[in-house]
DSSP file (Angstrom, degrees, kcal/mol; ACC not computed):
  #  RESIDUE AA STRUCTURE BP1 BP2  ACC     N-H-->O    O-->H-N    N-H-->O    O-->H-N    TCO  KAPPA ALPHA  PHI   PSI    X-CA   Y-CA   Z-CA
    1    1 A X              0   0    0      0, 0.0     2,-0.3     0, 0.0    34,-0.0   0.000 360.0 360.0 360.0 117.7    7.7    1.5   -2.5
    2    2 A X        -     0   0    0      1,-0.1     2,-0.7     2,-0.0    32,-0.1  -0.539 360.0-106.8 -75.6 147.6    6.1    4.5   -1.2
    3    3 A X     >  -     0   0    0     -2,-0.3     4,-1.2     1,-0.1     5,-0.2  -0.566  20.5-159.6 -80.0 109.7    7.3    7.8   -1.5
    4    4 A X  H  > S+     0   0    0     -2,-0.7     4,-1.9     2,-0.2    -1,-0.1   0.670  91.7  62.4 -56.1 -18.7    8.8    9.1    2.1
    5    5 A X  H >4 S+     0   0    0      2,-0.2     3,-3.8     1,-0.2     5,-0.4   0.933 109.7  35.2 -74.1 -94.0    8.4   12.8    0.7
    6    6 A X  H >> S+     0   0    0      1,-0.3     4,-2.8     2,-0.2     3,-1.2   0.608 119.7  52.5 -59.5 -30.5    4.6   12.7    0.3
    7    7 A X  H 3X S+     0   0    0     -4,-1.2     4,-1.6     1,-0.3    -1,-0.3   0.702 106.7  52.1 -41.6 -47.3    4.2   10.3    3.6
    8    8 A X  H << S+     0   0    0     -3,-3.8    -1,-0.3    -4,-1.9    -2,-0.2   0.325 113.7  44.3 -86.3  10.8    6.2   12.8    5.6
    9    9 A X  H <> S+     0   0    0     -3,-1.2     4,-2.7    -4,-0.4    -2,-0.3   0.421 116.2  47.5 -92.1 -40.7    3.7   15.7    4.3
   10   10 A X  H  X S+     0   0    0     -4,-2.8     4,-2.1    -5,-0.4    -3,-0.2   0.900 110.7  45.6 -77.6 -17.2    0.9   13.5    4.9
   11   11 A X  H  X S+     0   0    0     -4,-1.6     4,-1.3     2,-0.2    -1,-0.2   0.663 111.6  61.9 -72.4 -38.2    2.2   12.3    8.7
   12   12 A X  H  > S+     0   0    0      3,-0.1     4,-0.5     2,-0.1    -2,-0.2   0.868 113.6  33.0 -78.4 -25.7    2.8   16.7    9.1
   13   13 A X  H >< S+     0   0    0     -4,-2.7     3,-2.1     2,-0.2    -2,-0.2   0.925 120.8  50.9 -88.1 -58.3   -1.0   17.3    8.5
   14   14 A X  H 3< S+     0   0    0     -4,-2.1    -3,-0.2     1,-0.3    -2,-0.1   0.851 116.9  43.7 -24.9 -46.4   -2.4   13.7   10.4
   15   15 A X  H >< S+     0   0    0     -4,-1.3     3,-2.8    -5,-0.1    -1,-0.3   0.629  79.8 139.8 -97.4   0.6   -0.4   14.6   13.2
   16   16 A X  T << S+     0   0    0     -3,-2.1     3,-0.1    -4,-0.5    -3,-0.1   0.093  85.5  12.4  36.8  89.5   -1.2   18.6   13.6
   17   17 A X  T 3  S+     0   0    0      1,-0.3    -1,-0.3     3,-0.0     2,-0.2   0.627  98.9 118.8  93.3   6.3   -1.4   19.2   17.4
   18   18 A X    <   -     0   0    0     -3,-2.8     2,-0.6     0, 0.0    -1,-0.3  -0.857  65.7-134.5 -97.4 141.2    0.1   15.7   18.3
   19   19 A X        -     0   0    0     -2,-0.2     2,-0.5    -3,-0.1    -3,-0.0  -0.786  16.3-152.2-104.6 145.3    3.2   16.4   20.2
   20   20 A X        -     0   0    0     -2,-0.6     6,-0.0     2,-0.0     5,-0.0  -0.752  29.7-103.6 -97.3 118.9    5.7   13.9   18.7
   21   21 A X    >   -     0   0    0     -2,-0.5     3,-0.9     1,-0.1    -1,-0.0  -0.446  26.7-119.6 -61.1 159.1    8.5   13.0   21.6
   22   22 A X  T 3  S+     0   0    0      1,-0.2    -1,-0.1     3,-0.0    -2,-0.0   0.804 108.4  61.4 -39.7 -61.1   12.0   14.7   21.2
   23   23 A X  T 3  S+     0   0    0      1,-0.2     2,-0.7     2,-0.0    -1,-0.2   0.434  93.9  66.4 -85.4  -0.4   13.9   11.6   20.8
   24   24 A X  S <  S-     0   0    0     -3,-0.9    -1,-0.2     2,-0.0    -3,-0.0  -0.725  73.9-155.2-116.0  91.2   12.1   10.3   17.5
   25   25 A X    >>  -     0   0    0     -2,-0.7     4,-1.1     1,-0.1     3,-0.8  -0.107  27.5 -97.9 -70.1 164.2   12.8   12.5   14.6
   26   26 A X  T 34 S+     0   0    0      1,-0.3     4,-0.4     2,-0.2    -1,-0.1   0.560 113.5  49.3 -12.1 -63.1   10.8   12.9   11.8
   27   27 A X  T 3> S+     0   0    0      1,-0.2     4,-1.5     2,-0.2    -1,-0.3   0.648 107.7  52.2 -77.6 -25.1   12.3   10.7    9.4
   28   28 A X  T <4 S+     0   0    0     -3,-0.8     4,-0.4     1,-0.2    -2,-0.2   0.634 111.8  48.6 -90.7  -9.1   12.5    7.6   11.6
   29   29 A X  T  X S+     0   0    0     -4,-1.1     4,-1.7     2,-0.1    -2,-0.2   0.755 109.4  48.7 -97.0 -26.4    9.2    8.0   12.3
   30   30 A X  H >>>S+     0   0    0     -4,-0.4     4,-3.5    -5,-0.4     3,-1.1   0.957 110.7  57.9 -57.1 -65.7    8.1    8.5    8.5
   31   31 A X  H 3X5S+     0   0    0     -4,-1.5     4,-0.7     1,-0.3     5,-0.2   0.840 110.6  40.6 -38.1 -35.3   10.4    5.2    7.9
   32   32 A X  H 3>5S+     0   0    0     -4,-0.4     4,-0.6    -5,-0.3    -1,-0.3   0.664 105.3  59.0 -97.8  -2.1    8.3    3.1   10.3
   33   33 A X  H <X5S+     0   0    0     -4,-1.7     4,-1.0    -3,-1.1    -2,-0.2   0.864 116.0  40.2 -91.5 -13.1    5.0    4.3    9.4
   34   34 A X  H  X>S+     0   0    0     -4,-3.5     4,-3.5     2,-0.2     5,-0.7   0.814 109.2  54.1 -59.9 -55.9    6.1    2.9    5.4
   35   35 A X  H  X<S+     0   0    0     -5,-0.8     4,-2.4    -4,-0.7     5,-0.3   0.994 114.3  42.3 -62.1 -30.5    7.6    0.0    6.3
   36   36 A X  H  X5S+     0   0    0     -4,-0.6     4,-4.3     1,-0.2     5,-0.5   0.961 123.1  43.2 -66.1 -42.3    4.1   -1.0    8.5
   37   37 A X  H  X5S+     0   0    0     -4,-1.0     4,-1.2    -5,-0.2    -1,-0.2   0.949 110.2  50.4 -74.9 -24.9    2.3    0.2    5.8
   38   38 A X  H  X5S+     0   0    0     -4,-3.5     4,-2.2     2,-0.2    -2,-0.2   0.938 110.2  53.8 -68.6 -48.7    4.5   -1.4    3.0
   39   39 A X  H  <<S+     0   0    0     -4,-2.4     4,-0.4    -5,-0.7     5,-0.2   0.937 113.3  42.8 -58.1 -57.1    4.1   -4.8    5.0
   40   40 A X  H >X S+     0   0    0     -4,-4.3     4,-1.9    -5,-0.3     3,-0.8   0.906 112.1  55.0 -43.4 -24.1   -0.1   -4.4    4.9
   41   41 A X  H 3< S+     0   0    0     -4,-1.2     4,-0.4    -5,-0.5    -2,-0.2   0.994 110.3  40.5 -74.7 -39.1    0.1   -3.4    1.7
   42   42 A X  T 3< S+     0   0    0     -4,-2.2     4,-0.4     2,-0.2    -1,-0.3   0.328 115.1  53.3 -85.3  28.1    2.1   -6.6    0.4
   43   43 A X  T X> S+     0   0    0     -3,-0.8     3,-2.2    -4,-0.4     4,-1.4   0.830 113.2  43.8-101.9 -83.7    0.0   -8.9    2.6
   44   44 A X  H 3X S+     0   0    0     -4,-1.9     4,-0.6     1,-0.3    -2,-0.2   0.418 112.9  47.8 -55.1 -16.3   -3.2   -7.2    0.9
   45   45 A X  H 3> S+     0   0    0     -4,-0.4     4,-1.8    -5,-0.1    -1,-0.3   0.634 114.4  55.4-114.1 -33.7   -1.6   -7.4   -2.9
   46   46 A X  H X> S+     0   0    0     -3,-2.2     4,-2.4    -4,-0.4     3,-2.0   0.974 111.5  43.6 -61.6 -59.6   -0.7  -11.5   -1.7
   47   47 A X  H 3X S+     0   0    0     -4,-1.4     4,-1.2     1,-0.3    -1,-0.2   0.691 114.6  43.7 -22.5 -51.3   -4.2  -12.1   -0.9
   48   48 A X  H 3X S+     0   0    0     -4,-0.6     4,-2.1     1,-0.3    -1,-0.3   0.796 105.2  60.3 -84.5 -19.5   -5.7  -10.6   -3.7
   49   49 A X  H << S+     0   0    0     -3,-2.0     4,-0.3    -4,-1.8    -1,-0.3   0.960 110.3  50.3 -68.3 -25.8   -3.2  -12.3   -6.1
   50   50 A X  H  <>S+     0   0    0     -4,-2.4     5,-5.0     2,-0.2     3,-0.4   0.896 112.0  51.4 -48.7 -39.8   -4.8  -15.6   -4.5
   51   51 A X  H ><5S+     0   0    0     -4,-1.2     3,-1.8     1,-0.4    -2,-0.2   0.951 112.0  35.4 -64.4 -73.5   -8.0  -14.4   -5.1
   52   52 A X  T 3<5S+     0   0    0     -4,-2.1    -1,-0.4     1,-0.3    -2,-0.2   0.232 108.7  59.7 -80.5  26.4   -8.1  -13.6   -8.2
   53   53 A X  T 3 >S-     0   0    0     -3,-0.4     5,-1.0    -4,-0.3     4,-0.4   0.118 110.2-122.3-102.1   4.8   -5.8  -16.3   -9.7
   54   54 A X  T X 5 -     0   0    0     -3,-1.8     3,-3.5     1,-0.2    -3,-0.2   0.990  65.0 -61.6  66.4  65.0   -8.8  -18.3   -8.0
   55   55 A X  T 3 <S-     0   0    0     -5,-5.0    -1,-0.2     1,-0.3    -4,-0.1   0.706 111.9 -30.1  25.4  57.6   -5.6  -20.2   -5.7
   56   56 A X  T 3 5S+     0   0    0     -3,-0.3    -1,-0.3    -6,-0.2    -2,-0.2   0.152 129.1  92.2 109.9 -14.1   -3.8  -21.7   -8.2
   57   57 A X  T < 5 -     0   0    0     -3,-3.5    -3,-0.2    -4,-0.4    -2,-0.1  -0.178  62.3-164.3   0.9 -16.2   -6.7  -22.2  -10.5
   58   58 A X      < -     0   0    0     -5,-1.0     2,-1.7     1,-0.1    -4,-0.2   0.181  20.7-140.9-107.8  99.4   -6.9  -19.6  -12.5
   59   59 A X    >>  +     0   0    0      1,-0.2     3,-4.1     2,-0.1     4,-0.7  -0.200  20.2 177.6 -60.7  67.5   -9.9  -18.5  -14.6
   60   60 A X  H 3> S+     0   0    0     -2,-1.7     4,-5.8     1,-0.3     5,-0.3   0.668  76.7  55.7 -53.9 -36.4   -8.2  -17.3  -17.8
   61   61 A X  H 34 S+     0   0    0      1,-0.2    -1,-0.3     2,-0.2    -2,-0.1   0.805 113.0  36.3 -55.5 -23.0  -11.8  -16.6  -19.3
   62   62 A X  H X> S+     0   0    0     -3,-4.1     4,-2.2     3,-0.2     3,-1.3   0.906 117.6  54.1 -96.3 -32.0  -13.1  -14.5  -16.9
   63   63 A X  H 3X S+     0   0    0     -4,-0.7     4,-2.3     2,-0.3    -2,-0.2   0.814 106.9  52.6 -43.0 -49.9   -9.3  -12.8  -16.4
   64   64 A X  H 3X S+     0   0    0     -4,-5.8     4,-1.5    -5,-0.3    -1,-0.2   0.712 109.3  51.3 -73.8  -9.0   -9.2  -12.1  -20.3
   65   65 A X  H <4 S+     0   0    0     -3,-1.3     4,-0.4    -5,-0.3    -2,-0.3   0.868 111.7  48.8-101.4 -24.1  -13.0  -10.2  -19.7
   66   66 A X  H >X S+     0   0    0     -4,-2.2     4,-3.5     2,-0.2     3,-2.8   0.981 115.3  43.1 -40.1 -56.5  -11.3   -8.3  -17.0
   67   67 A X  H 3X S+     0   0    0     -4,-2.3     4,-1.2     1,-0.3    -1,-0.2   0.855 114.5  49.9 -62.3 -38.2   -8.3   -7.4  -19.3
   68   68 A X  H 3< S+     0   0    0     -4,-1.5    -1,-0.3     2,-0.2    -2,-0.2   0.409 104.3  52.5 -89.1  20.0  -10.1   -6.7  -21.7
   69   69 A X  H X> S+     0   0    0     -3,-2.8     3,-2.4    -4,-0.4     4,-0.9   0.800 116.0  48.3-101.9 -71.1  -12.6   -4.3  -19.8
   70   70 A X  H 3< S+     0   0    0     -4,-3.5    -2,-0.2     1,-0.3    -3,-0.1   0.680 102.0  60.4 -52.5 -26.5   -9.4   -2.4  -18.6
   71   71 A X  T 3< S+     0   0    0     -4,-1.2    -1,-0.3    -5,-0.2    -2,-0.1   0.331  97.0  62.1 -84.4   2.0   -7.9   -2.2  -22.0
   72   72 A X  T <4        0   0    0     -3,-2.4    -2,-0.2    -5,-0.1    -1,-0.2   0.647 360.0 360.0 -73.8 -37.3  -10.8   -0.2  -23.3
   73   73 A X     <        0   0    0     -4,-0.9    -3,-0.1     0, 0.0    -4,-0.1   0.304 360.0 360.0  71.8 360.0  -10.2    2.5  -21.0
């Protein structure tokens, strides 16, 4: 879930000098640029879970040198 706070700051610099119509306030526009982006995002987090669980397949040896690459820090 992204945070509408930092989204609507980041939408007030993107959009800088864009005139925004009257009838779409702020927040309903913040709210639909998350939910589009929240819908790529979990699109993009299925893929990769395919990916790397090598579709159902899963290559626990090469998954444990990941884990353990990451648990080194």
């Amino acid at each position: 879930m992204l945070d509408r706070g930092v989204i609507k700051d980041f939408l007030d610099e993107e959009l800088e000098g864009i005139e925004i119509p009257e009838e779409l306030s702020m927040e309903a526009l913040t709210e639909a640029f998350c939910q589009y982006v929240e819908d790529d995002y979990y699109e993009w987090l299925r893929d990769n879970a395919q990916s790397f669980f090598n579709h159902g397949d899963p290559d626990w040896a090469w998954i444990a040198k990941k884990a353990k690459l990451v648990s080194k820090g």
